[in-house]
C-alpha positions as CSV (number, residue, x, y, z in Angstrom):
1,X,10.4,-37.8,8.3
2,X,7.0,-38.0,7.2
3,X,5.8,-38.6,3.2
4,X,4.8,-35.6,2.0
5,X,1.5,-35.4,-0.9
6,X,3.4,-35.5,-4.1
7,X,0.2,-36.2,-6.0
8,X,-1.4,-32.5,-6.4
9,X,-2.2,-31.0,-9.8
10,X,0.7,-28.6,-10.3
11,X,-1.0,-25.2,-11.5
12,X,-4.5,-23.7,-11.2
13,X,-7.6,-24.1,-13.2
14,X,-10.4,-23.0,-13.9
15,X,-11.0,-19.0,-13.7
16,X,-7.4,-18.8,-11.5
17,X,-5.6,-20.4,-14.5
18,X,-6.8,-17.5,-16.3
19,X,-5.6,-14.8,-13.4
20,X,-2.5,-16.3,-13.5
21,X,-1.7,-16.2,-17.0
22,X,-2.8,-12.9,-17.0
23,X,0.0,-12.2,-14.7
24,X,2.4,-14.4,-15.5
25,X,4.6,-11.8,-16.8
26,X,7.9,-10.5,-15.2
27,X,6.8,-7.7,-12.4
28,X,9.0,-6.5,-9.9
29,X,6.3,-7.2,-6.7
30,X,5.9,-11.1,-7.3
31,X,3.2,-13.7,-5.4
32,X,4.5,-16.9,-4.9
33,X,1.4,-19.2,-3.9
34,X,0.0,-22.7,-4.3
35,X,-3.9,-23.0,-6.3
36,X,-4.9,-25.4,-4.0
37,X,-4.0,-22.9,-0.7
38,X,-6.3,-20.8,1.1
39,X,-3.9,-18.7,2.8
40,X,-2.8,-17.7,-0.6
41,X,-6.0,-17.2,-1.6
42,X,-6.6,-14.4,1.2
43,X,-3.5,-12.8,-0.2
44,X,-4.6,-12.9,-4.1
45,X,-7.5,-11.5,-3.4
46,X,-6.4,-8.4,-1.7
47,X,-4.0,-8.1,-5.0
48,X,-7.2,-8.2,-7.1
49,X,-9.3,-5.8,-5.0
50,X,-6.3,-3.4,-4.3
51,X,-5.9,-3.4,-8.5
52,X,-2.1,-3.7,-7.8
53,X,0.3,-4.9,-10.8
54,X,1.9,-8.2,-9.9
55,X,3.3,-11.2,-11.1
56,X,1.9,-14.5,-10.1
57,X,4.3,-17.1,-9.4
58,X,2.8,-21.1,-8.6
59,X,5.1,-23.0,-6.1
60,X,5.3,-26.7,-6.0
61,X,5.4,-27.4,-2.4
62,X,7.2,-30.3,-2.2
63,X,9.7,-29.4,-5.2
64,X,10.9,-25.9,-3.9
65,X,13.6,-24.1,-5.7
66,X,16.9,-23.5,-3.7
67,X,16.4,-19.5,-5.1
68,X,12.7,-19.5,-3.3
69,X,14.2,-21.2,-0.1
70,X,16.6,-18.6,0.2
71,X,14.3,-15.7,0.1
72,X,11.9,-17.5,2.2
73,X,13.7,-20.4,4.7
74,X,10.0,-21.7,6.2
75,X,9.3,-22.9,2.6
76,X,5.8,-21.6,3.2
77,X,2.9,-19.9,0.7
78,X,1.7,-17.4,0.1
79,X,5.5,-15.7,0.2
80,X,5.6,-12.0,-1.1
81,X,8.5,-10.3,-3.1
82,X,8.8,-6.9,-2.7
83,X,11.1,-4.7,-4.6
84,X,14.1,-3.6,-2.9
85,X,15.8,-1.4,-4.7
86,X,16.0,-0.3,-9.0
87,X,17.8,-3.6,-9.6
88,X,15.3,-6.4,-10.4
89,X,17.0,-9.3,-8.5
90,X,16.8,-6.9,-5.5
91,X,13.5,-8.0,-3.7
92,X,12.5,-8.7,0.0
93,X,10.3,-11.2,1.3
94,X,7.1,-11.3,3.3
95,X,5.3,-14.2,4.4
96,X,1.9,-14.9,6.2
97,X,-0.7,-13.9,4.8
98,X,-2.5,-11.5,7.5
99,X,0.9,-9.7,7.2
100,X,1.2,-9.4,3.1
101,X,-2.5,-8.4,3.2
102,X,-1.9,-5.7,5.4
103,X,1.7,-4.6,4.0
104,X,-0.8,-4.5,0.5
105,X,-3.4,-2.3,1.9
106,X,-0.7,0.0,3.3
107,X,1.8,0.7,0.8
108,X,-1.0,0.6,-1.9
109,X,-3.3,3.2,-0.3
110,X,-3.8,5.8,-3.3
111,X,-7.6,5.1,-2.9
112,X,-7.8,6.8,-6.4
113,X,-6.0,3.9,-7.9
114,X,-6.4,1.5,-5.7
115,X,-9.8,1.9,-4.3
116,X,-11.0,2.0,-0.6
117,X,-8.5,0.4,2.3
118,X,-9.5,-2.6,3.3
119,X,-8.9,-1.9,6.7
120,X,-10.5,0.7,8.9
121,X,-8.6,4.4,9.4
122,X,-10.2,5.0,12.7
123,X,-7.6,4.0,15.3
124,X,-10.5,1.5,17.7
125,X,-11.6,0.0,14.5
126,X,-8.7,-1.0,13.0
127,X,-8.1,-2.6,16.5
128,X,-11.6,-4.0,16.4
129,X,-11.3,-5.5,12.8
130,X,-8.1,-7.5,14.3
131,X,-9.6,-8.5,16.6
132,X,-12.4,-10.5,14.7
133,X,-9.3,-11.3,12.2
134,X,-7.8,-13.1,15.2
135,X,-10.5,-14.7,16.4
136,X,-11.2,-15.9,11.9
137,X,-7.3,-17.4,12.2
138,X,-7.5,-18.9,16.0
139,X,-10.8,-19.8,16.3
140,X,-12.9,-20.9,13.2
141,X,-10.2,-21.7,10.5
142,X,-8.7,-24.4,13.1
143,X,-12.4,-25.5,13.9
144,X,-12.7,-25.9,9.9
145,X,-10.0,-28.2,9.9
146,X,-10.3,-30.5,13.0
147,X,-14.4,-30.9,11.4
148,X,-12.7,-31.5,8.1
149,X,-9.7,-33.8,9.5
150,X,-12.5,-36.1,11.6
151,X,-12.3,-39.4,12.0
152,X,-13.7,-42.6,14.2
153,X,-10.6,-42.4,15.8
154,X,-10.8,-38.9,17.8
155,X,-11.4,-38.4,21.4
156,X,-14.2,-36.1,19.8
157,X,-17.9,-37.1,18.0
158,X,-18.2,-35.6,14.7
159,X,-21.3,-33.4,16.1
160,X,-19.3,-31.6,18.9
161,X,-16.4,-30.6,15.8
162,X,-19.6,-29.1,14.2
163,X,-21.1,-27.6,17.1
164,X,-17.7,-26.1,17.9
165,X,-16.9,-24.6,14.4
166,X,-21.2,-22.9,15.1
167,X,-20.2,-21.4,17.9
168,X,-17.2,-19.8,16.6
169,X,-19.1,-18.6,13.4
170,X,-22.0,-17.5,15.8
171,X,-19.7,-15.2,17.4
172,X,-18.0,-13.6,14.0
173,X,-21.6,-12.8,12.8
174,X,-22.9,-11.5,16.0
175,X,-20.7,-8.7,15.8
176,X,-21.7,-8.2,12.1
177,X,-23.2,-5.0,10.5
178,X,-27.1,-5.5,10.5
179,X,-27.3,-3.8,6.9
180,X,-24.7,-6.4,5.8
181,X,-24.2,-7.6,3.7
182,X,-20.1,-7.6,4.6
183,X,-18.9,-7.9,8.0
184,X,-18.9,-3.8,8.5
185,X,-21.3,-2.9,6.0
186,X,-21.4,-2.2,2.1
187,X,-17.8,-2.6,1.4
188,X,-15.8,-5.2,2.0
189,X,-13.0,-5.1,4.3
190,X,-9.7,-7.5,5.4
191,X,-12.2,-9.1,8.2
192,X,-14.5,-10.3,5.1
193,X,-11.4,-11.5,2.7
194,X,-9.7,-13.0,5.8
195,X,-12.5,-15.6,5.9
196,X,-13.6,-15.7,2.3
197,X,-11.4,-18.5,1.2
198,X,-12.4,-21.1,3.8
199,X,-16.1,-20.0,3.8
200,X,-15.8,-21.3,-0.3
201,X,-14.3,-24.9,1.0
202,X,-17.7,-25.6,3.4
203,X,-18.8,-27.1,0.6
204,X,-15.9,-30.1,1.0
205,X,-17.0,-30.4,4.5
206,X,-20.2,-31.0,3.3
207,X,-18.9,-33.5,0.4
208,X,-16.4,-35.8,2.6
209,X,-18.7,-35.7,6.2
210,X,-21.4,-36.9,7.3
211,X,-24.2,-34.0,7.6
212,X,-22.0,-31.8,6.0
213,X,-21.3,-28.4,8.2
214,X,-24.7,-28.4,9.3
215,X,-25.7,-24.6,8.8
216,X,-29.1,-24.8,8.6
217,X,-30.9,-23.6,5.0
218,X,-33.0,-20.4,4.2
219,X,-36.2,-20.6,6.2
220,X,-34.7,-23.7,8.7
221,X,-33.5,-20.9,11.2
222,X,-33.5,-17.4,11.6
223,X,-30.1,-17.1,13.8
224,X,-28.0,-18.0,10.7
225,X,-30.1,-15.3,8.4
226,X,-26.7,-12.9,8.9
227,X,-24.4,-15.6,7.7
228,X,-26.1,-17.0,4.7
229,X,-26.3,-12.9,3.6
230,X,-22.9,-12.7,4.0
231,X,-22.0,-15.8,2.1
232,X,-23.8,-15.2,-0.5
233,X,-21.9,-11.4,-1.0
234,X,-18.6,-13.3,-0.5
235,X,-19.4,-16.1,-3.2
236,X,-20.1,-13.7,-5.9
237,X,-17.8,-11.4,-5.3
238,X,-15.2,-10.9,-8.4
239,X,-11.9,-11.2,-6.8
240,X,-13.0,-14.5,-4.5
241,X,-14.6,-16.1,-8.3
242,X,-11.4,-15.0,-10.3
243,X,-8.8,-16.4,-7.8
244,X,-11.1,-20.3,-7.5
245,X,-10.2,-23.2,-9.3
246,X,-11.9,-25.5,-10.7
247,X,-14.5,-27.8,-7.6
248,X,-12.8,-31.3,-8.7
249,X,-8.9,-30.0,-8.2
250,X,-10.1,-29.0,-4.8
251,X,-11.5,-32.5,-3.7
252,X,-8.7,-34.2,-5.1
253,X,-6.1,-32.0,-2.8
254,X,-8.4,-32.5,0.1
255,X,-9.0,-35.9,0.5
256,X,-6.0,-36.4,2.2
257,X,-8.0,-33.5,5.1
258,X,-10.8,-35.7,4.5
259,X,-8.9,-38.8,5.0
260,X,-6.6,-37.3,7.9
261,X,-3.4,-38.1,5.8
262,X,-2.8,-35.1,4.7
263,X,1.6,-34.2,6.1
264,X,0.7,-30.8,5.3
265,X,2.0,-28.4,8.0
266,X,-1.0,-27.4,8.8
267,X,-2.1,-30.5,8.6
268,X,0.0,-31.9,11.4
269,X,-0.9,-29.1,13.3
270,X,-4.8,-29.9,13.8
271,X,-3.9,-33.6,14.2
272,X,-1.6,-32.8,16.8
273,X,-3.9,-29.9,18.5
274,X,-1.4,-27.4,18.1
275,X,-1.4,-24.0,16.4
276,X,-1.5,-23.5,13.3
277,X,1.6,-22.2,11.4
């Protein structure tokens, strides 16, 4: 069986302490997530933007509970407890995070309390934003990782992993709204949160390899103009701000990417060229 990182900071800081303590209180819809974990990240966010009322739950994910096991047997974050009945303990789970963040968008879709759905009404593009959704989880997030997860070692130079993750990113903005600055236009949508929390860990990429991701800078190169408007909207924007901790717990919980050590699932998977889980 392989070691798993026991050495991770055990609860968020930085502005996602603060969301969390502010939601720390017993709720009957409760997020079970990790700080350090995009994929919860993509989740939380929806939360925030949706303004639902939750409770915010951090998970140790090498110390799971035998109570959290049972609602959710994969072990996995982000894991989502939805109320199952009047009785409190009553509660069903959800898990991946595509899934809560569409379960979210549905059930919550009083747009007077909840604002705008994140994903399209229209019956072609709702279709349409999946499909850039799939190609976000299937083709640039695993590119992130196997740039991140580099070494000397691979059958692969450290300049193709970059071009690769280009391309992919290329595509995704290609098919972006030329007003901007969000993927479909002026509001943001589950395409734009699906990506947000990776797009915010470039910058370890850039920390841990050599020449960094590589996107060229403002003036360098007109064909990346879409993305750095884009990235700029998705750094600033409240809910992707509120639900970041602090830059030094995230290079401490990626140097084992960095370092290709990591026995995360996901991990494994982009050592191993598999799919992601």
């Amino acid at each position: 069986m392989a070691t798993v990182d026991t050495s991770l900071p055990p609860e968020p800081s930085g502005a996602a302490a603060g969301l969390a303590a502010q939601h720390a209180d017993a709720h009957p819809l409760k997020l079970y997530g990790g700080w350090f974990c995009p994929f919860v990240q993509r989740s939380w966010i929806v939360l925030e933007e949706k303004k639902i009322p939750y409770q915010y739950i951090e998970i140790n994910p090498y110390k799971k509970a035998e109570s959290f096991l049972a609602m959710n047997p994969r072990g996995l974050v982000p894991t989502l407890a939805v109320p199952a009945g009047p009785q409190e303990s009553a509660r069903k789970p959800l898990f991946e995070s595509n899934i809560i963040s569409e379960y979210l968008d549905e059930e919550y879709g009083d747009e007077s309390k909840h604002g705008p759905h994140l994903m399209p009404k229209d019956a072609y593009e709702k279709a349409r934003a999946r499909l850039w959704i799939d190609h976000i989880s299937n083709k640039i997030i695993p590119a992130f990782y196997k740039l991140l997860q580099h070494t000397d070692e691979k059958p692969f130079t450290l300049d193709e992993a970059r071009k690769e993750l280009h391309k992919h990113i290329l595509a995704l903005t290609d098919q972006m709204d030329s007003e901007g600055p969000f993927f479909a236009g002026k509001e943001l949508t589950m395409v734009d949160v699906c990506l947000a929390p990776w797009a915010k860990r470039f910058w370890l990429i850039d920390h841990y390899k050599s020449g960094g991701v590589g996107i060229p800078s403002q003036g360098q190169s007109q064909e990346w103009g879409r993305w750095r408007e884009w990235f700029k909207a998705i750094s600033e924007r409240k809910s992707v701000k509120d639900t970041w901790s602090a830059d030094e717990r995230y290079l401490v919980a990626y140097k084992r990417y960095a370092d290709d050590t990591t026995n995360s699932e996901v991990g494994q998977a982009t050592r191993q060229g598999k799919k992601l889980p």
